[in-house]
PAMI-480184 format. One line per 8 residues: number of its first residue (from 1); their letters; for each residue y, x, z of C-alpha. Coordinates in pm, 1 decimal. Layout:
REM PAMI-480184
NUM) a) Y:X:Z | ...
END
This chain:
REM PAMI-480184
1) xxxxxxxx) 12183.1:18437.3:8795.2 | 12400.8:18658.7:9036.2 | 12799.7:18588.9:8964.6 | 12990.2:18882.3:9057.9 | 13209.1:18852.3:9373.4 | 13572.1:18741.5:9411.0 | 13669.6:19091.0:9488.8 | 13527.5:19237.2:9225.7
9) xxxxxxxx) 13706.6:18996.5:8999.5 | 14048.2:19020.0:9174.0 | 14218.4:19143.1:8861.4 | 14005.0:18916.2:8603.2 | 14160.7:18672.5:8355.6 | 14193.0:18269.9:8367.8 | 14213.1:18044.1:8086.1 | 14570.8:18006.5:8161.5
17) xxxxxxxx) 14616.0:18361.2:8102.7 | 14489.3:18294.4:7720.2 | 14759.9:18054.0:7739.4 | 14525.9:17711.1:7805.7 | 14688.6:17529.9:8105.7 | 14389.9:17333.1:8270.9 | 14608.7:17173.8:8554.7 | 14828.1:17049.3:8315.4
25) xxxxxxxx) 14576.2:16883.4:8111.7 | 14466.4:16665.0:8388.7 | 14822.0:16575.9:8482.8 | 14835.1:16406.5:8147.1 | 14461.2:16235.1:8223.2 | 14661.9:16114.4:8532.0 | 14988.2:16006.9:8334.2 | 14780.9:15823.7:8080.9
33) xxxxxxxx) 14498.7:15612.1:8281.3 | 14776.4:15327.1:8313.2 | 14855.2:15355.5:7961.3 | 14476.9:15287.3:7851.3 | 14431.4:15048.4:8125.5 | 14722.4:14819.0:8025.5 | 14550.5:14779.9:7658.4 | 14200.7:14631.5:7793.3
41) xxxxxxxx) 14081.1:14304.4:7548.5 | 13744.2:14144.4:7562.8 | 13439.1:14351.9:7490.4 | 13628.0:14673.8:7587.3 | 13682.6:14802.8:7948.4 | 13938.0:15109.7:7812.6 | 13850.7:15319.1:8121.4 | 13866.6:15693.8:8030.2
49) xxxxxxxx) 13654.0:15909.6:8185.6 | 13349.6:15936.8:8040.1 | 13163.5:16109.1:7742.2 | 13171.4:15799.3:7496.5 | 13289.1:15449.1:7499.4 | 13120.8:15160.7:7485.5 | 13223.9:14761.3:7284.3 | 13064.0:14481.5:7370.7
57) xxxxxxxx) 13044.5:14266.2:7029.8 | 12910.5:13934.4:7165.9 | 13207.3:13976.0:7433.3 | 13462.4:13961.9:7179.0 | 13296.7:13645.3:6985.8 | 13133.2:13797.4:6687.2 | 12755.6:13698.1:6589.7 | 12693.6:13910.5:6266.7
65) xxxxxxxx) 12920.8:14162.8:6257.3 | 12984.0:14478.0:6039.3 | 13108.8:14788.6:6149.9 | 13423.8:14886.7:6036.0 | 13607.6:15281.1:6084.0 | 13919.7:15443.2:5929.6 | 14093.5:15723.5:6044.5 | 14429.5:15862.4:5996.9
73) xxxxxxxx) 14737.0:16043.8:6059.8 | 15126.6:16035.7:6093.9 | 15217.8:16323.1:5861.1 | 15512.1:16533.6:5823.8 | 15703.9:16226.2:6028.6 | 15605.9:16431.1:6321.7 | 15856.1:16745.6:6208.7 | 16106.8:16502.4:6258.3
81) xxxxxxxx) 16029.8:16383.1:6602.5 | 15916.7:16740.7:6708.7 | 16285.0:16870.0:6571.0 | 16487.3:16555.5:6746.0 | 16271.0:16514.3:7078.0 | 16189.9:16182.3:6933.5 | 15813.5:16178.4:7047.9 | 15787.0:15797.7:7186.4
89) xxxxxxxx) 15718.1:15588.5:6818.7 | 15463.9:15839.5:6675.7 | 15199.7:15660.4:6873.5 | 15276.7:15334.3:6726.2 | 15257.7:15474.9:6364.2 | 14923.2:15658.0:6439.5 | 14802.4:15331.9:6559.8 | 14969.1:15148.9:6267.9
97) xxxxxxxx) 14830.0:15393.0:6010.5 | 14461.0:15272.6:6115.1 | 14441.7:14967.1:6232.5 | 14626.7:14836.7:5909.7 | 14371.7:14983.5:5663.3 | 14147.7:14821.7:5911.2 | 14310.0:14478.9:5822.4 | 14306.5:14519.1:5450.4
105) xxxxxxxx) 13892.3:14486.9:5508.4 | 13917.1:14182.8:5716.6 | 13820.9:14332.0:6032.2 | 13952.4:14242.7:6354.8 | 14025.4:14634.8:6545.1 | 13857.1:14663.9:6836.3 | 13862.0:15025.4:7001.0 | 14104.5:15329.6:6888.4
113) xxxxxxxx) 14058.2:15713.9:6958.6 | 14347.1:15982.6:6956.0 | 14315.5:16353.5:6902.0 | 14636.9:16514.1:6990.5 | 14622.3:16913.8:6884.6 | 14890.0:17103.8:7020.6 | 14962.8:17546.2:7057.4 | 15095.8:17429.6:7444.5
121) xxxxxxxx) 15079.4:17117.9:7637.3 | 15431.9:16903.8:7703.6 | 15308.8:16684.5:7899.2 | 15601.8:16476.6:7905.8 | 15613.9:16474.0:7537.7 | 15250.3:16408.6:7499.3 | 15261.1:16171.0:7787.4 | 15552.4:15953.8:7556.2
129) xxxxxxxx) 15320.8:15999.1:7205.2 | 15013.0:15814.2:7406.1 | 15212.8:15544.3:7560.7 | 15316.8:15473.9:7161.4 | 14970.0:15482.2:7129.3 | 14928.3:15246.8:7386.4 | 15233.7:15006.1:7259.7 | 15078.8:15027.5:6902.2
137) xxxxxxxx) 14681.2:14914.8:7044.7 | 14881.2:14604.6:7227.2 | 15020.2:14513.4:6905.3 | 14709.1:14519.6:6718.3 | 14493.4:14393.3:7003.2 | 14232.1:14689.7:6982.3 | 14149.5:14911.2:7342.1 | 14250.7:15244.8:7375.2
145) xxxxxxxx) 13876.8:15393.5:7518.9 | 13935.8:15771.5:7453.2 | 14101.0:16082.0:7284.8 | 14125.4:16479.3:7309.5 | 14397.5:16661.4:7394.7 | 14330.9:17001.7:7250.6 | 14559.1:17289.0:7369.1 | 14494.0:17572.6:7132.2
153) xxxxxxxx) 14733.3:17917.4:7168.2 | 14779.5:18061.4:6861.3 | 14713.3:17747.7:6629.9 | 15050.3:17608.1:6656.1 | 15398.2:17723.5:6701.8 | 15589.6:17670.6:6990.2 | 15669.8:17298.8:7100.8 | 15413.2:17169.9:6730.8
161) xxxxxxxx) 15178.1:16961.2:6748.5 | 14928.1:16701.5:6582.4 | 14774.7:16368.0:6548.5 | 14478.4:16202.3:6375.3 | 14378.1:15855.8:6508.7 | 14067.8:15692.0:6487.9 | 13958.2:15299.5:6466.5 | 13709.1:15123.3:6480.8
169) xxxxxxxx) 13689.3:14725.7:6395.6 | 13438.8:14442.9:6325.4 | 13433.9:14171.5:6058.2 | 13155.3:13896.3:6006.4 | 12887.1:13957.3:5794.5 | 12998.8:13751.0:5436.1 | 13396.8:13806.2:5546.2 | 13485.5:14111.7:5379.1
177) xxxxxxxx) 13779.2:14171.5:5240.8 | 13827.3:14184.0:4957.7 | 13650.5:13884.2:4762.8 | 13666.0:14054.7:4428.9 | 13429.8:13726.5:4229.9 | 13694.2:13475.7:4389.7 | 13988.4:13703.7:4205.8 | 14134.9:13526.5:3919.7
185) xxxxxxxx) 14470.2:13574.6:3663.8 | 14760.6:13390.1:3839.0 | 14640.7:13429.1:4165.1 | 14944.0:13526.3:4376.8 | 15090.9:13838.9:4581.6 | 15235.0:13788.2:4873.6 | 15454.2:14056.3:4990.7 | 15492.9:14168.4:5390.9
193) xxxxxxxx) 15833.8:14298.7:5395.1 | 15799.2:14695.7:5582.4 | 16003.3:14855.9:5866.1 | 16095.9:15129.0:5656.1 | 15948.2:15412.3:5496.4 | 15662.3:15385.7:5780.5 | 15442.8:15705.0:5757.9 | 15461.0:15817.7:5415.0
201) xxxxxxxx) 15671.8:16011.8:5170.3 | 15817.5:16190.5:5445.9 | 15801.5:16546.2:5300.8 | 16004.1:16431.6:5044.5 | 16210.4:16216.5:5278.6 | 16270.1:16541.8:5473.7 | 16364.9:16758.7:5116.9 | 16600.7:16415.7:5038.6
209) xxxxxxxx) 16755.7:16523.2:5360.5 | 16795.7:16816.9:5339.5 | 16947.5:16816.1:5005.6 | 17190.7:16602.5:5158.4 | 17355.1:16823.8:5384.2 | 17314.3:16568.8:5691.6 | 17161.2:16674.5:6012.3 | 16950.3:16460.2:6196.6
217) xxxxxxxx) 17207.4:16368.8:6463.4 | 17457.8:16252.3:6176.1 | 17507.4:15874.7:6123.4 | 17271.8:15738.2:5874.0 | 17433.4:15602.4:5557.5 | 17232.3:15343.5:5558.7 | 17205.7:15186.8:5898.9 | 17482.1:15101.0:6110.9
225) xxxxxxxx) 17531.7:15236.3:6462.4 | 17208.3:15441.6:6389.0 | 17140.1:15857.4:6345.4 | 16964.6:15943.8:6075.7 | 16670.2:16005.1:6296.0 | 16674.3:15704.4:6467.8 | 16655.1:15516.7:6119.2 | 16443.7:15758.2:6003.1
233) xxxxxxxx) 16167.4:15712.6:6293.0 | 16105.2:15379.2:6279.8 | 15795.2:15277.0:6349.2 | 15506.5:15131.7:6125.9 | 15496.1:14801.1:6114.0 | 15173.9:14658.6:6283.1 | 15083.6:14330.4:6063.6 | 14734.9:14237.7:6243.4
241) xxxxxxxx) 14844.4:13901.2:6492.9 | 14996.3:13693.8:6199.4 | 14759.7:13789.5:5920.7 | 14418.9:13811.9:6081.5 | 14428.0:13456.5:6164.3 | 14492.6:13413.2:5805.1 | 14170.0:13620.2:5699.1 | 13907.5:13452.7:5926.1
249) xxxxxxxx) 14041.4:13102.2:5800.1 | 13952.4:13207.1:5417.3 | 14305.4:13143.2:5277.9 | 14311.2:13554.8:5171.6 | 14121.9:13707.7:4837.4 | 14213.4:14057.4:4887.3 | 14510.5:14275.3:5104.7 | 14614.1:14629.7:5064.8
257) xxxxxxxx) 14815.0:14862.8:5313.6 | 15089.6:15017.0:5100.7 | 15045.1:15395.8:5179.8 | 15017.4:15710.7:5054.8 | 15062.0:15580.0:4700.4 | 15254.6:15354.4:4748.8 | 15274.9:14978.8:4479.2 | 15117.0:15191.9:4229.7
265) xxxxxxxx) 14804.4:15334.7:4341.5 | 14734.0:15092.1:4658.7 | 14698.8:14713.9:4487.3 | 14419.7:14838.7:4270.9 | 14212.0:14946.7:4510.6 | 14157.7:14513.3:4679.8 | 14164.3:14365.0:4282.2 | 13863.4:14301.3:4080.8
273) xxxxxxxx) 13758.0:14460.6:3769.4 | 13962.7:14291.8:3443.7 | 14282.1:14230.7:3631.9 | 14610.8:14369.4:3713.6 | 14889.5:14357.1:4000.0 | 15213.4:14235.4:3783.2 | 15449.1:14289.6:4015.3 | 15823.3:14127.0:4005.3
281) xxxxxxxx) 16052.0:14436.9:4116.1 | 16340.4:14159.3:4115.1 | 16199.7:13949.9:4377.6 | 16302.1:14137.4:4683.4 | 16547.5:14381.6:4760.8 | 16556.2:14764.3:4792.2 | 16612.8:14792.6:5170.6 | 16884.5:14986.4:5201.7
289) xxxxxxxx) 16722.0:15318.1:5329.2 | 16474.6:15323.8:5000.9 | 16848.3:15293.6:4798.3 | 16970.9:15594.1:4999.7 | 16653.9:15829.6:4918.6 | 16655.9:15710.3:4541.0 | 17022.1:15805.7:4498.0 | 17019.3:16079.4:4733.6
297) xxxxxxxx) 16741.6:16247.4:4586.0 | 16756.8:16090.3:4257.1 | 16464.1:15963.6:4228.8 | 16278.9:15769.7:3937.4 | 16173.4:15456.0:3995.2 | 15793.0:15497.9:3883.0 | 15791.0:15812.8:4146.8 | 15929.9:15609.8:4420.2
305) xxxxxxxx) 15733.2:15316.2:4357.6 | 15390.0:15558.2:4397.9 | 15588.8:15755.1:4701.7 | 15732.0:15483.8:4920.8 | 15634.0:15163.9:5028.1 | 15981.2:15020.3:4843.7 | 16018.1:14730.5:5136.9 | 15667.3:14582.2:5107.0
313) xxxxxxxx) 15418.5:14737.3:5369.5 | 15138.1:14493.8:5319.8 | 15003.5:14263.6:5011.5 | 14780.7:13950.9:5062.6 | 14653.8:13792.8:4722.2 | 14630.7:13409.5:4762.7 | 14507.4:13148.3:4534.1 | 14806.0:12942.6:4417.3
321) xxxxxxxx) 14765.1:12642.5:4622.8 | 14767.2:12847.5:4947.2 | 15085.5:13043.4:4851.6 | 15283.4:12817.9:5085.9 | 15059.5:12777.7:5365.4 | 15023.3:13110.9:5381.0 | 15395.2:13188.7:5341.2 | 15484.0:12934.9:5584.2
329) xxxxxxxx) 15267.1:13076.4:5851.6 | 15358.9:13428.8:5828.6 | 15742.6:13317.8:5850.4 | 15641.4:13124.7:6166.4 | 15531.4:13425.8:6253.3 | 15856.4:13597.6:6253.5 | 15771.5:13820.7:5931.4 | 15953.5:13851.0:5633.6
337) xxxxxxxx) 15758.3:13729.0:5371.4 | 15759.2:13650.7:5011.9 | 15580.6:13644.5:4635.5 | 15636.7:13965.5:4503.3 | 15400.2:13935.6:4195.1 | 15100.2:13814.5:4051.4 | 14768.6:13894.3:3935.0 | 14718.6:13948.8:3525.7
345) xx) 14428.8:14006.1:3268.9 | 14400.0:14377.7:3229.6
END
């Protein structure tokens, strides 16, 4: 095939004339090789590069694994950090977000993906939301091997943009969470206390708000010598390093991540058939922010419990006799932990 010539194409368009900026694409490549490098773990080289990655299972220690993917996103959180310039913990709730449901199977993360969609590349701001990214796969021990960055004129408005994460994890054939025949009434729920409203409810968080007549830069009611963005951004807590030990030792029946849903439509989803979560709403306080939203906004109870995680951003159920053990190992840990309920014949 003949190309035409250079002259005759002196006056032709580029793709950064249809507003895609290719130079600036591989600046971020650049910015972000570190980032990946710096998350490397056994079985995982978390080079980018290439057309696919590659884990190698027997590397990390497993024998008979299963294959374990979620997927997930950060939500209308990201207004907020688009509207305040406050672009660094996204990455650590997109990882979050994942590598938590991840968890609540028993699996172990291993590799994470990003796809970051934007109408025109920051770099610096998409440089900051992948080294969250990066800070988020340290905590959780899982290699970031990969992403898109997807620059698409038209799709967004100015200075918007995206995120949807991707995990993938491995848990030993037999290990599964949860262990729905080993469930029994009077087993106990043990309660991981949460960072904050983490990555859910936040349209309503951002209506709350609004309603309130407070501007982002304001001082948050509820948290001293913060803004109410600063408070308001707080990452998702990661809860992999003190309860995956936990898991592979067979002291946990079942865990849920407290999402979208919240204590209401979550628990359900790790209990068997024939039983209930009875939860104690008295046994741990309202952090202070959830107090401020249900007042602000006044909210019912029953709609914030299904909204917001209420304090509690991850549930282990626990035979009786390994309530303290357990307990006692995730306070060692340095997380706030506590019985928040128990399970009861339906």
């Amino acid at each position: 095939m003949t190309l035409p010539s250079d002259d005759a194409l002196k006056n032709g368009l580029t793709y950064a004339d249809a507003g895609v900026d290719i130079d600036a694409g591989e600046m971020l490549v650049d910015a972000i090789k570190p980032l990946a490098k710096s998350t490397r773990r056994p079985g995982a080289e978390a080079s980018l590069g290439g057309f696919g990655a590659l884990f190698d299972l027997k590397a990390a220690g497993f024998t008979d694994p299963l294959i374990v993917t979620t997927t997930d996103g950060v939500g209308t959180k990201l207004k907020i950090a688009i509207e305040t310039g406050r672009h660094d913990g996204v990455g650590v709730d997109l990882v979050a977000m994942c590598v938590n449901d991840l968890l609540a199977q028993g699996a172990e993360p291993l590799m994470f993906l990003d796809y970051y969609a934007t109408g025109k590349l920051d770099v610096d701001a998409a440089r900051r939301v992948v080294a969250g990214i990066a800070e988020g796969c340290r905590q959780a021990g899982c290699a970031l091997v990969g992403g898109e960055t997807a620059e698409m004129p038209g799709m967004y408005a100015g200075g918007d943009y995206d995120l949807a994460g991707f995990s993938v994890g491995a848990v030993e054939r037999g290990h599964v969470l949860p262990y729905l025949d080993r469930q029994s009434a009077g087993d106990i729920i043990i309660g991981l206390a949460s960072s904050g409203p983490h990555s859910n409810g936040y349209s309503l968080v951002r209506k709350i708000v609004e309603a309130s007549g407070l501007t982002w830069g304001d001082d948050a009611p509820f948290a001293k010598d913060r803004t109410l963005a600063q408070a308001l951004m707080e990452p998702t807590r990661i809860y992999v390093k003190p309860v995956l030990p936990l898991m592979k030792a067979g002291l946990i029946k079942g865990a849920a991540h407290i999402t979208g849903g919240g204590l209401i439509e979550n628990p359900p989803r790790c209990i068997a058939e024939g039983l209930n979560a009875a939860f104690d709403w008295d046994a741990w306080p309202l952090p202070h922010v959830f107090q401020w939203l249900q007042e602000t906004g006044g909210v019912a109870d029953h709609e914030m419990r299904r909204t917001f995680n209420c304090g509690v951003g991850f549930i282990l159920i626990v035979s009786p006799e390994n309530a303290e053990p357990v307990l006692a190992a995730l306070l060692n840990a340095g997380e706030a932990a506590f019985v928040c309920g128990q399970l009861t014949a339906a």
